[in-house]
C-alpha positions as CSV (number, residue, x, y, z in Angstrom):
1,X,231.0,179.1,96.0
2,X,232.0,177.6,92.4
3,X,235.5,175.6,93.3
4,X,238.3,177.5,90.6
5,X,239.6,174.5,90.1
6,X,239.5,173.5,86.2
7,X,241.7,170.5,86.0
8,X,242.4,167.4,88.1
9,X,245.4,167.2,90.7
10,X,246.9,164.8,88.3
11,X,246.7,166.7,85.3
12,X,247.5,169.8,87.1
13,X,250.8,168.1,88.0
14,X,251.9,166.7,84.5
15,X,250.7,170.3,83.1
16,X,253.5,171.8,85.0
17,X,256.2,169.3,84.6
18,X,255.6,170.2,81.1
19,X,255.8,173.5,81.4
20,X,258.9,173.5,83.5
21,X,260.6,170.8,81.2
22,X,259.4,173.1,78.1
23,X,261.3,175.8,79.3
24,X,258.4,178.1,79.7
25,X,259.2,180.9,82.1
26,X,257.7,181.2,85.4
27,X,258.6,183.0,88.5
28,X,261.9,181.5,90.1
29,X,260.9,181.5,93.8
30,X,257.6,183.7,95.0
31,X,256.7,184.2,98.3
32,X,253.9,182.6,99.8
33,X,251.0,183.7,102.0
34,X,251.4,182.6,105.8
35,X,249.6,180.2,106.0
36,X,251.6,177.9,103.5
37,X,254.8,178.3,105.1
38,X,255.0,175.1,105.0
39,X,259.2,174.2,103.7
40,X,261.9,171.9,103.6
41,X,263.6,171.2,106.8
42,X,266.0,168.6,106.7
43,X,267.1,166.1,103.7
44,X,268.1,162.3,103.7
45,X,270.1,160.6,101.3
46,X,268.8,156.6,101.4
47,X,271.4,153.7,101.3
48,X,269.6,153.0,98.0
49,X,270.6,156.5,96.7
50,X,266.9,157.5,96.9
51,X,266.2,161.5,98.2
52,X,263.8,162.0,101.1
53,X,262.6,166.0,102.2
54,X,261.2,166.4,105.5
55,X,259.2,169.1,106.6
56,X,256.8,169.3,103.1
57,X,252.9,168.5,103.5
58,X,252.4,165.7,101.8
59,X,249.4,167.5,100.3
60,X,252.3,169.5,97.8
61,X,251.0,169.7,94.3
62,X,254.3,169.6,92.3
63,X,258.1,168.9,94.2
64,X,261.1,168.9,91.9
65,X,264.3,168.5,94.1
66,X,267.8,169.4,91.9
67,X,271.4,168.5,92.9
68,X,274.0,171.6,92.1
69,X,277.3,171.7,92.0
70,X,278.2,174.1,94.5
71,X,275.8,176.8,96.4
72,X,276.9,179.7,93.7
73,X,273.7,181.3,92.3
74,X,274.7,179.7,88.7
75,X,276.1,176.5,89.5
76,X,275.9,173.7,86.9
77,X,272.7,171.4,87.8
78,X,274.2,167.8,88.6
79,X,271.0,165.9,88.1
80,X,267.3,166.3,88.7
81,X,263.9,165.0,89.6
82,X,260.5,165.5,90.2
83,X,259.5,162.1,90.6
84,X,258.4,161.8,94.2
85,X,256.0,160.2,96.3
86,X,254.8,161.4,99.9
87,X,255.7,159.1,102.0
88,X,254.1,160.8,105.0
89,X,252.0,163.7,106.2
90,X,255.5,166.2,105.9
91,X,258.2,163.8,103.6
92,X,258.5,163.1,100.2
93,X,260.9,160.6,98.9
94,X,262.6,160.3,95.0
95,X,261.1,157.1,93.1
96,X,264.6,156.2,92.2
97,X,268.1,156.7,93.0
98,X,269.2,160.4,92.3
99,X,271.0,160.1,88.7
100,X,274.1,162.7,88.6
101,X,276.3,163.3,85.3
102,X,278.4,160.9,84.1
103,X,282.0,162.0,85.3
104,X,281.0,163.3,89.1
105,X,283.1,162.7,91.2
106,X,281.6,161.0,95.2
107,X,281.1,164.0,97.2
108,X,278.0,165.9,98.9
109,X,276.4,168.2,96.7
110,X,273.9,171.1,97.6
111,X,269.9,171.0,97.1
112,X,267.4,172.8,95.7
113,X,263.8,172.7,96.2
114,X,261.2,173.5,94.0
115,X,257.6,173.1,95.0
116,X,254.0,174.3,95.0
117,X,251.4,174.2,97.7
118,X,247.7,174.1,97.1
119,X,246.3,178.1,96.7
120,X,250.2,178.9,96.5
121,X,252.6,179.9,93.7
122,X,256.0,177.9,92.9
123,X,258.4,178.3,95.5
124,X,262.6,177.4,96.3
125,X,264.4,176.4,99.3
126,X,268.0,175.5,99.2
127,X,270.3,173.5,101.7
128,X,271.0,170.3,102.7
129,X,273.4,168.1,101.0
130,X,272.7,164.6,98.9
131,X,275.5,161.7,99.6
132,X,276.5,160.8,96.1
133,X,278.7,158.4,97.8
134,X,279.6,154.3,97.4
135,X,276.9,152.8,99.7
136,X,278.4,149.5,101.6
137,X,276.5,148.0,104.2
138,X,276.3,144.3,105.3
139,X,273.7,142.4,102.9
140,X,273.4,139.1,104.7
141,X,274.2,137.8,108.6
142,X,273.8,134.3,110.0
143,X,275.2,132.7,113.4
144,X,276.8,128.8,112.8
145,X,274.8,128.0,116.3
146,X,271.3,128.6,117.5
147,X,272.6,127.8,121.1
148,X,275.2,127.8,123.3
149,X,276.0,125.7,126.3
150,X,278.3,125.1,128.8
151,X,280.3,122.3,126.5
152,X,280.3,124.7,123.4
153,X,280.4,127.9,124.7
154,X,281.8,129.5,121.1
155,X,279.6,130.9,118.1
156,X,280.8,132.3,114.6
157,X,279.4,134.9,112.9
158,X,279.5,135.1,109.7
159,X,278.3,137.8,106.8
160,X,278.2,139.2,103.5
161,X,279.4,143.1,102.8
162,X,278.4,144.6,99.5
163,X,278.6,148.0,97.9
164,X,276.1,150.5,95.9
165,X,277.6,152.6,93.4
166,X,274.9,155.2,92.7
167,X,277.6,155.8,88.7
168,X,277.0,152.5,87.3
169,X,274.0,151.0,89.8
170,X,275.2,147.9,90.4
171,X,275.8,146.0,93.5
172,X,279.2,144.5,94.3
173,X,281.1,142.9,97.3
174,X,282.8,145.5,99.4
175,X,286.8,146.1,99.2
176,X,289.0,143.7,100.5
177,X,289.5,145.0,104.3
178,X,286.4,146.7,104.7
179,X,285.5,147.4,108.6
180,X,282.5,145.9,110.3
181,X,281.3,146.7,113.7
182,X,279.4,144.0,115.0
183,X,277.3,144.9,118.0
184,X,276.2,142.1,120.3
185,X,273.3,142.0,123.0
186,X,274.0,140.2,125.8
187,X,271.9,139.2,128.8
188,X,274.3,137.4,131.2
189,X,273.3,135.2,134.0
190,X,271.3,137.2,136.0
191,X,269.1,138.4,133.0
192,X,271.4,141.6,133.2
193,X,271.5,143.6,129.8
194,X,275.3,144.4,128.4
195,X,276.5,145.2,125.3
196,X,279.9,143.6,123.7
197,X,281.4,145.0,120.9
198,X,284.2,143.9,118.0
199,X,285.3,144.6,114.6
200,X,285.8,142.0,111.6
201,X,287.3,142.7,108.3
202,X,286.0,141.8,104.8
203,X,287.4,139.0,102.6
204,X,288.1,139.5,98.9
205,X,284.3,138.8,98.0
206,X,283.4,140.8,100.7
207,X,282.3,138.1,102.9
208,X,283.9,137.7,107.1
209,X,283.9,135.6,109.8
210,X,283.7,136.7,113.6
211,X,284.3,134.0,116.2
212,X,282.4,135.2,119.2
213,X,282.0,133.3,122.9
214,X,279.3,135.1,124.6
215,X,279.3,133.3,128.0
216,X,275.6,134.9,127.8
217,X,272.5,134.9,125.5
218,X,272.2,136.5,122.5
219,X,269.2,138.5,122.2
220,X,269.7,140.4,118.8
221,X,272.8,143.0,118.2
222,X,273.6,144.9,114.5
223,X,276.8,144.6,111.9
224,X,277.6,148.3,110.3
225,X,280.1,148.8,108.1
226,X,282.5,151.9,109.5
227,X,281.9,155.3,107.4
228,X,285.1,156.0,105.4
229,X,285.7,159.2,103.5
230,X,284.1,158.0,100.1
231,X,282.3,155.1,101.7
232,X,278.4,155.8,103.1
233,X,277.4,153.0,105.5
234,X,274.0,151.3,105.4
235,X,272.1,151.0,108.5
236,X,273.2,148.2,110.6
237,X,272.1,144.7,109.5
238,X,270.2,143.1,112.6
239,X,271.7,140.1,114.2
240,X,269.6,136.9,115.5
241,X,269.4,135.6,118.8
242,X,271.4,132.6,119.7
243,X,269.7,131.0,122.6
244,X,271.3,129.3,125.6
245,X,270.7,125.3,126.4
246,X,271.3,125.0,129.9
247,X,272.6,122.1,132.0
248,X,271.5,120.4,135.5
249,X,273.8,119.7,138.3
250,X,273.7,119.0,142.4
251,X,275.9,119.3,144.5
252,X,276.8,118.4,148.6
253,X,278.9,120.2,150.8
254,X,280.2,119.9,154.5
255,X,283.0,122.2,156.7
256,X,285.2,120.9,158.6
257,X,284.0,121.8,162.0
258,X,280.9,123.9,162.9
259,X,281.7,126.5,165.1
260,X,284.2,128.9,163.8
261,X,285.5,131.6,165.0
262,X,285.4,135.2,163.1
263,X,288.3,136.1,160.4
264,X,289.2,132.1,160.6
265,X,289.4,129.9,158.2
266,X,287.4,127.1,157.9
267,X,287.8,124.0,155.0
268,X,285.0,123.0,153.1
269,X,284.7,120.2,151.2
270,X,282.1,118.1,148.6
271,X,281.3,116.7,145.1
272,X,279.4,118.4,142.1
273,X,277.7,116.0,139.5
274,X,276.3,117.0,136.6
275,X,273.4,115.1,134.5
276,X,274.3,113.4,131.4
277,X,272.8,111.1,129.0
278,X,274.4,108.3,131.2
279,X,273.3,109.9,134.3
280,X,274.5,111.1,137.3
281,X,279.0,111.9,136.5
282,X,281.0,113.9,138.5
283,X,281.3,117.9,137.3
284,X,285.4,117.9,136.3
285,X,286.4,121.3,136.5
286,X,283.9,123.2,137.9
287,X,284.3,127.2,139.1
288,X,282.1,126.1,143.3
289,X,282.2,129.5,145.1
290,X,281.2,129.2,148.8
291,X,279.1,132.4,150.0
292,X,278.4,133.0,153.5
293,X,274.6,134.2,153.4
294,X,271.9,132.3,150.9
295,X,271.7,133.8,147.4
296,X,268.4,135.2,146.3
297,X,266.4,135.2,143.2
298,X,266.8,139.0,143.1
299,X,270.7,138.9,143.5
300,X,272.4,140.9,140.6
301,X,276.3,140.1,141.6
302,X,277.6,137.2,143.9
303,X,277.4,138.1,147.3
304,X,279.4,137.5,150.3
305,X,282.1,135.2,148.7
306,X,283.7,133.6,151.3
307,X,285.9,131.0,148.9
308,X,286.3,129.2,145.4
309,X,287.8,126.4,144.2
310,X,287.8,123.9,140.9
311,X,286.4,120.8,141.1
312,X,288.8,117.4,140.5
313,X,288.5,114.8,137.8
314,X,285.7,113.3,140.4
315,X,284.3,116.3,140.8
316,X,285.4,117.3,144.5
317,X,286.4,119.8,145.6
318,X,288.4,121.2,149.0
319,X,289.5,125.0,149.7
320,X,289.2,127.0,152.7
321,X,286.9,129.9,153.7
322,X,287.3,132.4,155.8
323,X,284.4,133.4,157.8
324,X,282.9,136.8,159.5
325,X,279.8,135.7,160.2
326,X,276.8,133.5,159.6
327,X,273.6,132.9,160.7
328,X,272.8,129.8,159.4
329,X,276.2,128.0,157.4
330,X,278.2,128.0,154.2
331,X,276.3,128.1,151.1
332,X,278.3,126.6,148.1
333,X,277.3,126.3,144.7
334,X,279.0,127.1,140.9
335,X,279.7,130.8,140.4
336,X,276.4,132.1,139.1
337,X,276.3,131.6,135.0
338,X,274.4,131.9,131.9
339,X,274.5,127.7,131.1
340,X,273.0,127.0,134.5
341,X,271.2,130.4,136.1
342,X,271.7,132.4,139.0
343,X,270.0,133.2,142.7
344,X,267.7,130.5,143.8
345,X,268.0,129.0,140.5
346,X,271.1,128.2,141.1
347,X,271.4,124.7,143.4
348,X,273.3,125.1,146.4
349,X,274.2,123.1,149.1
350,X,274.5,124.6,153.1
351,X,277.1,123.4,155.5
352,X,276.0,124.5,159.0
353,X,278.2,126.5,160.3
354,X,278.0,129.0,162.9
355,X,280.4,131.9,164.0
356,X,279.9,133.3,167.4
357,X,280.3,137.0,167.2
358,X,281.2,139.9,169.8
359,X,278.8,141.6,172.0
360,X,278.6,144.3,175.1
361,X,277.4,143.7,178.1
362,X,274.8,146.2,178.6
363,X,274.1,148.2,181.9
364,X,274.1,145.9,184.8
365,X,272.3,146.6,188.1
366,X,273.7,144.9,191.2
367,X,272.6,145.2,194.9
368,X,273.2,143.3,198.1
369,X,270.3,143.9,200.8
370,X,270.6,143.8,204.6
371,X,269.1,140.4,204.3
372,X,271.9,138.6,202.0
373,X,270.4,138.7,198.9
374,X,272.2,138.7,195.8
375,X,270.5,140.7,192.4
376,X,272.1,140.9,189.2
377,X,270.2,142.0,186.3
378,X,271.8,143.2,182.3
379,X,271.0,142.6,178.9
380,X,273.7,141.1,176.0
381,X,274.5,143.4,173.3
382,X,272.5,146.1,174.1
383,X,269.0,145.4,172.5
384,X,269.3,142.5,170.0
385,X,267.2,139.5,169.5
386,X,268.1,136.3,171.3
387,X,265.0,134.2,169.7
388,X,266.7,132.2,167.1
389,X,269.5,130.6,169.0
390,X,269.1,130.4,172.3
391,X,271.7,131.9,174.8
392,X,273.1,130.8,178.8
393,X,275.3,133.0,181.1
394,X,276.1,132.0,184.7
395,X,276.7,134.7,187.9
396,X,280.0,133.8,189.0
397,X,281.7,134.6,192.4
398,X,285.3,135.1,193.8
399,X,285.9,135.6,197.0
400,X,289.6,135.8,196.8
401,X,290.1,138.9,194.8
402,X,289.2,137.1,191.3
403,X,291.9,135.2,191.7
404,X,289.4,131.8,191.4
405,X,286.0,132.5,190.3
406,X,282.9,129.5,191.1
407,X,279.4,129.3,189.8
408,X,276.6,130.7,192.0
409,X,274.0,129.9,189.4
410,X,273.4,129.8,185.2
411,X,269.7,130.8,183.6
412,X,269.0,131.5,179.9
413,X,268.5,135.0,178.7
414,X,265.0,135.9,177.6
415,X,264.0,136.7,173.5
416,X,265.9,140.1,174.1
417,X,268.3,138.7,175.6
418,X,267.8,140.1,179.5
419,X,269.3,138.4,182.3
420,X,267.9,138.4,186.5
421,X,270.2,136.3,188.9
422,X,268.2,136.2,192.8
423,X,270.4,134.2,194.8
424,X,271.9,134.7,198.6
425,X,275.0,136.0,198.7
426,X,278.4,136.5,200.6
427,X,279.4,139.2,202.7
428,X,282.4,140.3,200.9
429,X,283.2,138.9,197.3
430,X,283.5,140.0,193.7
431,X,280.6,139.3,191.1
432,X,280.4,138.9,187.3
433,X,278.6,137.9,184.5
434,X,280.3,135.0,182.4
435,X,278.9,134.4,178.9
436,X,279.9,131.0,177.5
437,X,280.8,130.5,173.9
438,X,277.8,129.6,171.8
439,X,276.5,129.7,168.4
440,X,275.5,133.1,169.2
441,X,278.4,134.8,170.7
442,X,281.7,134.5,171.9
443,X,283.2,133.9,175.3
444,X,282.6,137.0,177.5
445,X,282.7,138.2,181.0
446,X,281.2,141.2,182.7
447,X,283.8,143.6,184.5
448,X,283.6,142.6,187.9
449,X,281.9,144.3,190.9
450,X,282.4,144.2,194.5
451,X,279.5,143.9,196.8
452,X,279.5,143.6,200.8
453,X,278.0,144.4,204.0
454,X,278.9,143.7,207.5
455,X,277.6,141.0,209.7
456,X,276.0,142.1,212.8
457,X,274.6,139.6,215.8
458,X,272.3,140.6,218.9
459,X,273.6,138.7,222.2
460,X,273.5,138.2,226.1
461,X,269.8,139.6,226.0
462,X,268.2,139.1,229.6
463,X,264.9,140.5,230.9
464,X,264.5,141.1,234.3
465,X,262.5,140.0,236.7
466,X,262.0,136.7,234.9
467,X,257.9,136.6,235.9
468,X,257.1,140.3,235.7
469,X,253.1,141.4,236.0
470,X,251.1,141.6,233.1
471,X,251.3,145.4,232.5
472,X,254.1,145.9,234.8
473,X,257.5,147.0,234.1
474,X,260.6,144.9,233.1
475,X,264.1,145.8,231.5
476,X,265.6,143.9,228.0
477,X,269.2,144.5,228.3
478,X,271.8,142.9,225.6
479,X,274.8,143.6,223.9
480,X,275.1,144.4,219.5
481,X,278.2,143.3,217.9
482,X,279.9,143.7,214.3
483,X,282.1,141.6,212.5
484,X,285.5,143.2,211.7
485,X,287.9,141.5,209.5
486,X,286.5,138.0,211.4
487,X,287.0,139.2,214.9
488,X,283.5,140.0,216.6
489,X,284.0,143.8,218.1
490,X,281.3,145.9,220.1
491,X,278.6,148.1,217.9
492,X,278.1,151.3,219.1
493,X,275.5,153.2,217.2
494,X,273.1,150.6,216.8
495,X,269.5,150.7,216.7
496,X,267.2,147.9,217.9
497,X,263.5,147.2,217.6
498,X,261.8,145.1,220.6
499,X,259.2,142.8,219.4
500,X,256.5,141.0,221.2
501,X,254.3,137.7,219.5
502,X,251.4,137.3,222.4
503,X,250.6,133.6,223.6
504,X,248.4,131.7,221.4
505,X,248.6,134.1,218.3
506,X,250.8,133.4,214.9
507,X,251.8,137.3,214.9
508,X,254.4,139.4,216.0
509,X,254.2,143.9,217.0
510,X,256.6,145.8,217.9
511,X,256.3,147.0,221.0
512,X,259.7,149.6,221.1
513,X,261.4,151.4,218.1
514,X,264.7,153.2,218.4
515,X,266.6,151.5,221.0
516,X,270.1,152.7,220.6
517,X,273.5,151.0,221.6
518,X,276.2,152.9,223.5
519,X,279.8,153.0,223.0
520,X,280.7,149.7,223.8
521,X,277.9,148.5,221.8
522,X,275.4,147.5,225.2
523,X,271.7,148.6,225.5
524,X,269.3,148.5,228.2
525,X,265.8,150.0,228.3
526,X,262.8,149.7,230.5
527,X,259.5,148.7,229.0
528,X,255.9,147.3,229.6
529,X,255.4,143.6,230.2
530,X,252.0,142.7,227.6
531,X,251.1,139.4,229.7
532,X,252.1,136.3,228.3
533,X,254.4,135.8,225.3
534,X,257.4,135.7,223.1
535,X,259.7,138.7,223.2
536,X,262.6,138.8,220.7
537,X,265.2,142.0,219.4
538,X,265.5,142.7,215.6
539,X,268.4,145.2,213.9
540,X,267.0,148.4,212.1
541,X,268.6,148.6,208.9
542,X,271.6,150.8,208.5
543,X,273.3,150.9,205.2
544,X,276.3,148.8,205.2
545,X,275.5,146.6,207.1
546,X,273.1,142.5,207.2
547,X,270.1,142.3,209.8
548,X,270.1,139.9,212.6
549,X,268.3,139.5,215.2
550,X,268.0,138.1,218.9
551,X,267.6,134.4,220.9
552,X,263.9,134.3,222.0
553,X,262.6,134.5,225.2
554,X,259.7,133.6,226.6
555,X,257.7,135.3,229.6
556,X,255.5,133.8,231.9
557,X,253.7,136.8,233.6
558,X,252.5,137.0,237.4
């Protein structure tokens, strides 16, 4: 297919300037096909009073772009130009600043667009609005410091504000009181991102000053003049960064005891030195904050401040804390800060302190067998960890109502923290558990428990005849007592078991189970002599009440 085309872009371009500039007639706006719908959507007016359109391909063959008085059909044209260059795949922007008639006054004035598309006829959009306003923006910015440290802390600021006046062209410093924003970015001690913001005011020449203390570096920021009616800001000027030199210091620290006891306080003392060019001087004046648990690289605020103070002239310094709890001491430091960093980058010193804290006794199981012993068995504060600090109690026993308590025996509590106490026991007493004060936990003692049996005894046994015959009869007779508030009294009720340990061999059987006592507490049963041997009586348990047993006797069968 033979391309239409007779002339070059270029020529095609200059062709219709002249045509439009020659007054020769052509349609005023024609619509297009659809598929160059392609229009205007938004307009920009440049702090250098230049035009941009968005929204046009940049593939346009002719854009004239006209500024009009008002939006009436006829209004007077204020200035024109179709001297633009695409300055992107949809924007065009004017060559120069928008020229407007001598004698307008600063306002915004309405568009129109005229433009041609490739295979397409002239067409017209209207809207948007061109700033024909003073332009003032901030030419020139510059800090007096490049850093900052903990000895000069304060920066100034200083600039230049200057104004465009798209009448005349020229360039000239901005009004005397002119507002500038200055915008600062901050990152504080902890690498943190802030903002701080403040306003300075223009000098006669249009220049200001802002004295600024950071306390944090300065990684870049902007200074924008403030829009006024008749006064178009620039964009904001960009600030540079002001760096931070930071210093080096140690410092020791020690409290005044070391176990403390919770919501107490506590006095801490030591000296912060800083590094000079002369070495080693005491840190005057110094913010030390005392934390009770370490600080950590990650840490974004100070943590668990326990106390503060200033250091002296010598750099010492003295206040109390008051302490909940701790695992491992008193951390002190200076409060975290730009000029010497934060976390683990900050040096701290640890006094050891420790702050026993309050704990349950857990369930306790407690028994007393027939045979006297004594088991205790709980666990401290439920199911914590004893592993780090190691942990005593002691099974105490009273045996006057609690009025006076003794120690029956003391063991340390396993990793989670269980106790077992095996011991013999008393008949009639009160047990507990008592928990000395460690670093751990407080003083503490287990509710007390009451635990008792009564004594029982087996006497005047006889067996008669003295020599029976082996596998003849004989009769075991005796009496069974009980102890009743210390007086012995008969035991009626009873029951006995007879045993028998044959000559010769290391073992004893039972030879008779169930042997009852009557009411005054006597037995006597019949029973088969085994030959020779050792015959002896044993109680059967009966809750209540401790086991005894029999005298021995020995029988030398016929």
């Amino acid at each position: 297919m033979r391309s239409t085309r007779t002339l070059p872009h270029a020529l095609v371009r200059a062709a219709t300037v002249f045509a439009l500039s020659a007054g020769v007639a052509l349609p005023a706006v024609v619509a297009a096909p659809a598929a160059y719908a392609e229009t205007v959507n938004q307009t920009i007016t440049l702090d250098d009073g230049r035009l941009t359109l968005v929204g046009l391909p940049g593939n346009a063959l002719w854009v004239k772009v006209s500024v009009v008085a008002s939006t009436a059909p006829d209004a007077a044209v204020l200035g024109s130009t179709d001297e633009l260059t695409s300055t992107g795949s949809y924007s065009w922007t004017t060559d120069a600043p928008v020229k407007l008639a001598d004698g307008t006054a600063f306002g915004d004035y309405p568009l129109r667009v005229d433009y041609r598309l490739p295979g397409g006829l002239v067409q017209q959009w209207t809207g948007g609005t061109f700033g024909y306003k003073l332009h003032t923006g901030v030419s020139t910015v510059a800090f007096d410091r490049k850093t900052t440290d903990y000895d000069h802390r304060d920066v100034v600021l200083s600039g230049k504000a200057t104004t465009w006046n798209p009448a005349t062209g020229a360039r000239t410093p901005a009004a005397e009181g002119t507002a500038v924003k200055v915008t600062l970015n901050l990152l504080d001690a902890y690498d943190s991102p802030r903002t701080k913001t403040a306003t300075a005011s223009t000098a006669a020449d249009g220049t200001f000053t802002l004295p600024v203390t950071p306390d944090a570096k300065i990684s870049g920021g902007t200074a924008e003049v403030q829009a006024t009616a008749e006064v178009d800001p620039d964009n904001g000027r960009p600030l540079p960064a002001v760096g931070v030199d930071k210093l080096t210091y140690r410092i020791t620290s020690d409290a005044a005891k070391y176990r403390v006891n919770a919501g107490t306080d506590v006095q801490i003392t030591g000296r912060v030195e800083r590094l000079t060019d002369d070495g080693w001087k005491g840190f005057a004046g110094a913010p030390v904050v005392t934390t009770g648990t370490a600080p950590q690289s990650y840490d974004r605020v100070l943590k668990d401040l326990i106390g503060s103070g200033t250091s002296a002239e010598d750099g010492g310094f003295a206040y109390p804390v008051r302490v909940q709890y701790s695992t491992t001491g008193a951390y002190s430091g200076l409060r975290p800060s730009v000029y010497y960093g934060n976390g683990n980058e900050r040096p701290t010193d640890v006094a050891p302190l420790s702050v026993p804290q309050q704990f349950t006794f857990g369930t306790t199981a407690q028994s007393l067998d027939q045979f006297g012993q004594l088991m205790v068995r709980g666990q401290l504060a439920g199911n914590r960890s004893c592993v780090d600090k190691p942990d005593w109690v002691a099974l105490q026993v009273s045996l006057d109502g609690g009025r006076s308590w003794g120690q029956m025996k003391s063991m340390p509590v396993s990793m989670d923290c269980y106790y077992d106490f095996r011991v013999w026991g008393y008949d009639n007493a009160l047990y507990r558990i008592y928990h000395p004060e460690t670093d751990r936990y407080v003083t503490k003692t287990s509710t007390p428990v009451r635990l008792s049996r009564i004594p029982t005894r087996i006497v005047n046994v006889t067996i008669s005849p003295s020599r029976p015959r082996t596998g003849g009869s004989m009769t075991v007779k005796g009496l069974v007592q009980q102890k009743v508030n210390g007086v012995w009294k008969a035991m009626p009720g009873a029951r006995l078991t007879l045993y028998y340990k044959p000559k010769g061999d290391p073992s004893w059987y039972w030879a008779k189970k169930d042997i009852p006592t009557n009411s005054t507490g006597n037995f006597s049963f019949s029973t088969t002599n085994y030959g020779d041997g050792t015959w002896a009586l044993g109680w059967q348990e009966k809750s209540g009440y401790f086991y005894s047993e029999s005298r021995t006797i020995y029988v030398d069968a016929l």
